[in-house]
Residue frames relative to the residue before (quaternion, step in Angstrom):
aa qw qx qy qz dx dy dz
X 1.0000 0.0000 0.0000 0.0000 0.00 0.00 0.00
X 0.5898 0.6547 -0.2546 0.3984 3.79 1.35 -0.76
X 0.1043 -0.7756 0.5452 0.3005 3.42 1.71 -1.40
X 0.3975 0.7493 -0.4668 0.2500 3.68 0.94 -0.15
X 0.2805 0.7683 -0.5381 0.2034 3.63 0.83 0.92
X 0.5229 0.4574 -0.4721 0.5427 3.80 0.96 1.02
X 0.3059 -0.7812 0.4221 0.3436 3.70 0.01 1.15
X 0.5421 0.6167 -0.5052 0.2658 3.61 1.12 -0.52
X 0.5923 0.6924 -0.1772 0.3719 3.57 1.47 -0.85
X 0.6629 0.4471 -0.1732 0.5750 3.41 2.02 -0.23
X 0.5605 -0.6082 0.4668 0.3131 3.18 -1.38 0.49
X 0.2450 -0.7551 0.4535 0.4051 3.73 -0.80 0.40
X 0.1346 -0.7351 0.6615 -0.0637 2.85 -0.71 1.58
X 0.0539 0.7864 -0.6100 -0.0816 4.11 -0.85 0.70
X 0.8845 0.1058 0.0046 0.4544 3.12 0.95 -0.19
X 0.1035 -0.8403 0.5321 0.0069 3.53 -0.49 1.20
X 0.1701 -0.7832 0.5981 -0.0031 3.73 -0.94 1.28
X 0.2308 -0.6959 0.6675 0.1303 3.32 -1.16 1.60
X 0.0678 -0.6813 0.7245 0.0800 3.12 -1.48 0.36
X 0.0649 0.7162 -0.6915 -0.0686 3.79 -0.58 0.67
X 0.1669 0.6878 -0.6661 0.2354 3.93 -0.95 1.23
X 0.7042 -0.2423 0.4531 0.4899 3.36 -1.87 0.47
X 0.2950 0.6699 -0.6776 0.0716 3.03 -2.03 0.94
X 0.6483 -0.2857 0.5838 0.3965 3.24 -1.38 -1.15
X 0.9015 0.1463 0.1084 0.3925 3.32 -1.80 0.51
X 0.6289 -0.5302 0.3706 0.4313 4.12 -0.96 -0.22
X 0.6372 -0.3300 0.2347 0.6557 3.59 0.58 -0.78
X 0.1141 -0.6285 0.7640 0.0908 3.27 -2.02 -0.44
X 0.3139 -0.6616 0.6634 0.1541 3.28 -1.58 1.04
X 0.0839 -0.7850 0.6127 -0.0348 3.24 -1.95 1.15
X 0.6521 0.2753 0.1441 0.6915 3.44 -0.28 0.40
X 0.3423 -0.6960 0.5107 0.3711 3.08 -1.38 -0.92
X 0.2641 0.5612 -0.6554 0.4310 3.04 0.60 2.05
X 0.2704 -0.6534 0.6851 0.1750 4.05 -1.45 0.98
X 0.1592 -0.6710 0.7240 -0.0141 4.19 -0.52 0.98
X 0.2720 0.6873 -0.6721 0.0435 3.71 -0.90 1.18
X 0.5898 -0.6961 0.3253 0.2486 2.98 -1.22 1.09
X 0.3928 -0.7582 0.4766 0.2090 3.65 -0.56 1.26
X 0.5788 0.4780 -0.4415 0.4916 3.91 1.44 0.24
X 0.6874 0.4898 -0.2769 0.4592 3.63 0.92 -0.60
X 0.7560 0.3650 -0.3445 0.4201 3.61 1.06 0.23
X 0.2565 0.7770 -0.2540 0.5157 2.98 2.41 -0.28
X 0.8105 0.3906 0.0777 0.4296 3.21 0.46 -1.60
X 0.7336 0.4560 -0.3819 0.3288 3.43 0.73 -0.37
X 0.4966 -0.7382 0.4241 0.1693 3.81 -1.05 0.59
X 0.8312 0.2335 -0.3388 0.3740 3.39 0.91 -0.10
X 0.8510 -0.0100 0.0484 0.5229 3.83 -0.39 -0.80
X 0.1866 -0.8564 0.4638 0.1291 3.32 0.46 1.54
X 0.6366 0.4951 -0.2627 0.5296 3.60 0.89 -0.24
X 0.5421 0.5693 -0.3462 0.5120 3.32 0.34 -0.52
X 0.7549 0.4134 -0.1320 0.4918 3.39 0.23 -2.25
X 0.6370 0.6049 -0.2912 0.3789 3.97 0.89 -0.52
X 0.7711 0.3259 -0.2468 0.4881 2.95 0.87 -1.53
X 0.5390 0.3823 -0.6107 0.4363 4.46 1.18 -0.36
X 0.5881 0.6220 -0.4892 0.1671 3.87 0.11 -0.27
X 0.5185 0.6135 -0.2111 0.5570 3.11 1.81 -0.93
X 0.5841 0.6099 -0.3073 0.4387 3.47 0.53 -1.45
X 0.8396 0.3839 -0.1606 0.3492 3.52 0.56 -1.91
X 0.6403 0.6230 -0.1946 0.4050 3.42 1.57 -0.82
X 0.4203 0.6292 -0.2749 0.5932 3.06 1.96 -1.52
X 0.7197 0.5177 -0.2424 0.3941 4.15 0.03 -1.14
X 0.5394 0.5998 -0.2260 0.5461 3.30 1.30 -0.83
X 0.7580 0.2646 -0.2908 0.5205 4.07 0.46 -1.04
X 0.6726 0.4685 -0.2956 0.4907 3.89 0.82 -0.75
X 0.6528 0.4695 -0.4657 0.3696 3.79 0.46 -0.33
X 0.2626 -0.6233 0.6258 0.3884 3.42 -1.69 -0.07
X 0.2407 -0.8227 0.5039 0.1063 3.11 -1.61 0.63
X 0.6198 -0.6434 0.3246 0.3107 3.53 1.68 1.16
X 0.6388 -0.6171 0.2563 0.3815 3.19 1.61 1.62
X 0.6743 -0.4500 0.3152 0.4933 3.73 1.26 0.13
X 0.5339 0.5903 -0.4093 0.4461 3.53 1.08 -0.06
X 0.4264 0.6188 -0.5655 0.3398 4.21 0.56 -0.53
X 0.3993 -0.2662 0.7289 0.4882 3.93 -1.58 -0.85
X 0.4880 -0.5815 0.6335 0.1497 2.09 -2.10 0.43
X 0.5290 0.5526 -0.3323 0.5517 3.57 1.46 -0.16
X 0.5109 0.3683 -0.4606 0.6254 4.10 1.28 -0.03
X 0.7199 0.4228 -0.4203 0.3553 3.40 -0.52 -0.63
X 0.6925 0.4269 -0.2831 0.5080 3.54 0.58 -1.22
X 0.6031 0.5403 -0.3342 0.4824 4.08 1.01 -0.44
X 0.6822 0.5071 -0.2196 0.4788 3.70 1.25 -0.70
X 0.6542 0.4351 -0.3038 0.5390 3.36 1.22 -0.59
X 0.6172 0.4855 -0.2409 0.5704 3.58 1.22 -0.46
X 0.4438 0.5971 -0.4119 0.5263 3.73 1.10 -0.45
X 0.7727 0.4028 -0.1613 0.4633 3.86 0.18 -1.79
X 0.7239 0.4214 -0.3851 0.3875 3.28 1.03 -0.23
X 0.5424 0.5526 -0.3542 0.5244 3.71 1.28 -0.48
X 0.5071 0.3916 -0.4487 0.6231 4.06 0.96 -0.57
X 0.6946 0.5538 -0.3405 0.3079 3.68 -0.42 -0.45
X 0.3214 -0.6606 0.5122 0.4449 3.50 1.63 -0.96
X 0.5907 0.5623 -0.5248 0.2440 3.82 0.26 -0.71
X 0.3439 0.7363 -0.5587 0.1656 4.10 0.51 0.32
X 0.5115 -0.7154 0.4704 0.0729 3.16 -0.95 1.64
X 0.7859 -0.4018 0.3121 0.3515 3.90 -1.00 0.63
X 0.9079 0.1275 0.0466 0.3967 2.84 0.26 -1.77
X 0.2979 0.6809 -0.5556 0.3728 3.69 1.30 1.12
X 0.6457 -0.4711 0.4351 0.4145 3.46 -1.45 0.84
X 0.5115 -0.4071 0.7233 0.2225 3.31 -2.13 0.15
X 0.3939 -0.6551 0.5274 0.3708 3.62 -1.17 0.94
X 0.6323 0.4266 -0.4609 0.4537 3.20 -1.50 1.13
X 0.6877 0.4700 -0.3278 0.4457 3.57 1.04 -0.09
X 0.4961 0.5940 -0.5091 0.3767 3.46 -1.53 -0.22
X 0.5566 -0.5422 0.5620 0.2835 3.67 -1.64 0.49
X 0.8035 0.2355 0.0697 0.5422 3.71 0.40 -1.73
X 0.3010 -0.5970 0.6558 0.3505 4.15 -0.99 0.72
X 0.7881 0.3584 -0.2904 0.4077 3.81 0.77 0.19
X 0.2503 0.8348 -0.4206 0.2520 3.37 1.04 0.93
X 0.3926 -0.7465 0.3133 0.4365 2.83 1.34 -0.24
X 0.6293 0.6336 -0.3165 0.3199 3.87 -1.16 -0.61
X 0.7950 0.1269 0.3526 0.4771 2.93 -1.35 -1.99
X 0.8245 0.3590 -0.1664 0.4045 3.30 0.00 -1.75
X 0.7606 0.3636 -0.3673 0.3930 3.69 0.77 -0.57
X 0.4982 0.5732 -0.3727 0.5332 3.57 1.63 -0.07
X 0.7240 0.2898 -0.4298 0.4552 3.53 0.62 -0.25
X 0.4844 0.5670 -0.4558 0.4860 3.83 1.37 0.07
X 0.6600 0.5374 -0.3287 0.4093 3.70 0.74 -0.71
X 0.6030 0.7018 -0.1112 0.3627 3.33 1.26 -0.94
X 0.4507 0.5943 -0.0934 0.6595 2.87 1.98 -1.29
X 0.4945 0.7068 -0.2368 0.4470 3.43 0.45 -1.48
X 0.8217 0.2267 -0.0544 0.5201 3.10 -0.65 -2.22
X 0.6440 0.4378 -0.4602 0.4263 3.97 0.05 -0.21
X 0.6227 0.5033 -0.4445 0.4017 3.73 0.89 -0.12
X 0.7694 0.3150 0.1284 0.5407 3.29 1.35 -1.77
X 0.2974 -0.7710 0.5286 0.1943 3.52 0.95 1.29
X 0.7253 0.1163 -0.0182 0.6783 4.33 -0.98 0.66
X 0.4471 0.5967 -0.6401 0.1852 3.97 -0.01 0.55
X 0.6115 0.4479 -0.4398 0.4816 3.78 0.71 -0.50
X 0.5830 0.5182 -0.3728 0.5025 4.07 0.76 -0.58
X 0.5888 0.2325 -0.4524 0.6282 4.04 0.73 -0.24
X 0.7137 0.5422 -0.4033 0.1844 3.46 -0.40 -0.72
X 0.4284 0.7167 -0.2774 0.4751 2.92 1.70 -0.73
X 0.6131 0.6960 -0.1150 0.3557 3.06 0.67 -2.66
X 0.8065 0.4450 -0.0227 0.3887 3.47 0.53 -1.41
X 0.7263 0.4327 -0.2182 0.4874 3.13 1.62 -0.46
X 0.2879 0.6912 -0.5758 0.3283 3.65 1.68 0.20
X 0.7848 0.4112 -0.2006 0.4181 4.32 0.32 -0.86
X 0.8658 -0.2115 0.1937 0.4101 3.34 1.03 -0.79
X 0.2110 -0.7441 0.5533 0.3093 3.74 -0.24 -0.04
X 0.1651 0.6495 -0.7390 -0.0690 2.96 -2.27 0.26
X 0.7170 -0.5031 0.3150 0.3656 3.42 -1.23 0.41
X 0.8448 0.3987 -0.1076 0.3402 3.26 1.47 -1.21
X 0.0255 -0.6509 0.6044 -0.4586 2.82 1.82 2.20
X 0.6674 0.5499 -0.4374 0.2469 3.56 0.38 -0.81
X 0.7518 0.4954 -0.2104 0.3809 3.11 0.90 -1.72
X 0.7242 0.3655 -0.3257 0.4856 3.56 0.97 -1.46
X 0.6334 0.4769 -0.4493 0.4117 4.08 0.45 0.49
X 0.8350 0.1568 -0.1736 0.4981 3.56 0.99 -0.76
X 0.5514 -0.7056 0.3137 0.3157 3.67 1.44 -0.85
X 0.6570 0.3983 -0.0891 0.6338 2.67 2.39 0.48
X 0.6099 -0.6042 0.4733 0.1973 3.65 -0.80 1.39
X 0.2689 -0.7304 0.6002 0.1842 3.86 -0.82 0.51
């Protein structure tokens, strides 16, 4: 989904470490270690695979993305990692329908199904947008990628 098929264009990433243990919440990516929570998969009721492998998908998205040196939202970043999961198929039950949600920057579900939108205007737009955020962020990725203001 990155197109990042120039390695200069990637993070150096050599290694990724799962860790599934007692925690908080579902998981979270550090570094480049993925921590999911061994009570939330314990615990969940429907397609335990399925629901495992979009966690991966989203967490995985989380060490390989850029995030504009810390400057991005946090509701884009968390929409991109949720973006790679919805290409992937792993889309949980209870995420919004496109067209829903309060903010195209809520983050989650709602800004992945805003991103989605997005990429149907601008075939590979979330892969430049990405691109663009290795140095920094600004809103007006939007315009010079699509020609429109968010």
């Amino acid at each position: 989904i990155f197109q990042q098929t120039n390695p200069s264009d990637r993070k150096n990433v050599p290694k990724v470490t799962l860790f599934i243990e007692n925690g908080d919440g579902v998981a979270f990516a550090i570094n480049n270690e993925i921590h999911v929570n061994a009570n939330y998969l314990g615990n969940y009721t429907g397609d335990l695979r399925k629901e495992f492998n979009g966690v991966l998908y989203h967490e995985m998205t989380h060490i390989w993305q850029w995030n504009g040196n810390g400057q991005t939202p946090g509701g884009l970043i968390e929409g991109i990692a949720d973006f790679v999961r919805l290409k992937a198929n792993y889309i949980p039950s209870h995420w919004v329908k496109p067209g829903q949600g309060d903010r195209w920057d809520q983050g989650y579900d709602v800004t992945a199904r805003f991103l989605e939108y997005c990429d149907g205007l601008r075939n590979g737009f979330v892969a430049e947008l990405n691109k663009k955020m290795r140095s920094g962020y600004n809103a007006g990725f939007f315009v010079e990628l699509l020609g429109k203001t968010v």
